[in-house]
C-alpha positions in Angstrom: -2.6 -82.0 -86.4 -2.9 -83.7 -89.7 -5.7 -83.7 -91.8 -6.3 -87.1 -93.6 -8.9 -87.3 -96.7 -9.4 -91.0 -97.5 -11.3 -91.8 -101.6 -12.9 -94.8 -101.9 -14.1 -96.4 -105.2 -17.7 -96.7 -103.5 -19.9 -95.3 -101.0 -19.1 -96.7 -97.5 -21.3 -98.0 -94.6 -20.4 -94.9 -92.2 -21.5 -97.0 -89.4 -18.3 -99.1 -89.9 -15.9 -96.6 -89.9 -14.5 -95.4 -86.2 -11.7 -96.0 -83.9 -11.8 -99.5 -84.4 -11.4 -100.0 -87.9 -8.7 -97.0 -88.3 -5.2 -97.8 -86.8 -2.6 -95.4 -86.9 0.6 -96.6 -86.2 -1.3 -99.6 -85.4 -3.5 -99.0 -82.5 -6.5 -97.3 -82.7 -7.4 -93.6 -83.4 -9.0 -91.7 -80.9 -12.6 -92.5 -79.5 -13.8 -88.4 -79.8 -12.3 -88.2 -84.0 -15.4 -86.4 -85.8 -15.7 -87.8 -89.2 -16.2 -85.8 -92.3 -18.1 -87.0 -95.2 -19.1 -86.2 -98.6 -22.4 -86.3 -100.3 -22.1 -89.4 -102.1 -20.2 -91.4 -99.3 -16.9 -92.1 -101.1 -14.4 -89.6 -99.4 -14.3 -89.2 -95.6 -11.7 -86.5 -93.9 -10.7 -86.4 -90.5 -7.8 -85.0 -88.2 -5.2 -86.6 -86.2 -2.5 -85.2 -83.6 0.8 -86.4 -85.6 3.9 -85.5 -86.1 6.4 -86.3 -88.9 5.8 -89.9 -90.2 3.5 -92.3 -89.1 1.4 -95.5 -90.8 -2.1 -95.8 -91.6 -3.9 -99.0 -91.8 -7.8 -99.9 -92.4 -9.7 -102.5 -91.4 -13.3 -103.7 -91.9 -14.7 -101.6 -93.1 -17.9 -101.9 -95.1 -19.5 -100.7 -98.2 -22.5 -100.0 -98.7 -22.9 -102.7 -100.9 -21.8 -105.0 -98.8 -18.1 -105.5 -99.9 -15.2 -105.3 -97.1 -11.9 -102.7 -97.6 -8.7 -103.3 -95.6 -5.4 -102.2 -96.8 -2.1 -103.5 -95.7 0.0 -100.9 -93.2 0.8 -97.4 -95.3 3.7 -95.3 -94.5 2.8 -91.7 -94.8 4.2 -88.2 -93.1 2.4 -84.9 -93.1 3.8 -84.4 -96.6 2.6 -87.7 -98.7 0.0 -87.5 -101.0 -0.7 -91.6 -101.7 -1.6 -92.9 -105.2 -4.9 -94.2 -105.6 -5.5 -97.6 -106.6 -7.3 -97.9 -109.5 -7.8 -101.4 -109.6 
């Protein structure tokens, strides 16, 4: 499996974030993926059964101010480490 860790510029609504707003390879992830957060809401990790590359793509998700994130589709493998966006 791979582990993902996703940074975010802002705390997120975790109530938004699940299957349907994570694609990989565009379709879904997996219904049972546990979710790993931090304190302050701005990193969330979880694992995936990959291997070699795939793409990553999010989709409405929520802050918790009230602001939507979606990203276009990201190509990634198990060795890519993707630049955050600082904008």
């Amino acid at each position: 499996s791979i582990q993902i860790n996703i940074f975010f510029s802002e705390s997120i609504n975790p109530r938004t974030l699940g299957p349907q707003s994570i694609l990989i390879n565009e379709n879904p992830i997996n219904n049972n993926t546990k979710f790993m957060y931090n304190r302050e809401g701005t990193q969330v990790r979880f694992y995936v059964e990959l291997n070699g590359s795939f793409s990553l793509k999010l989709i409405h998700l929520m802050t918790n101010s009230g602001k939507e994130i979606s990203t276009g589709t990201i190509p990634l493998n198990g060795d890519t480490v993707w630049p955050r966006n600082e904008s």
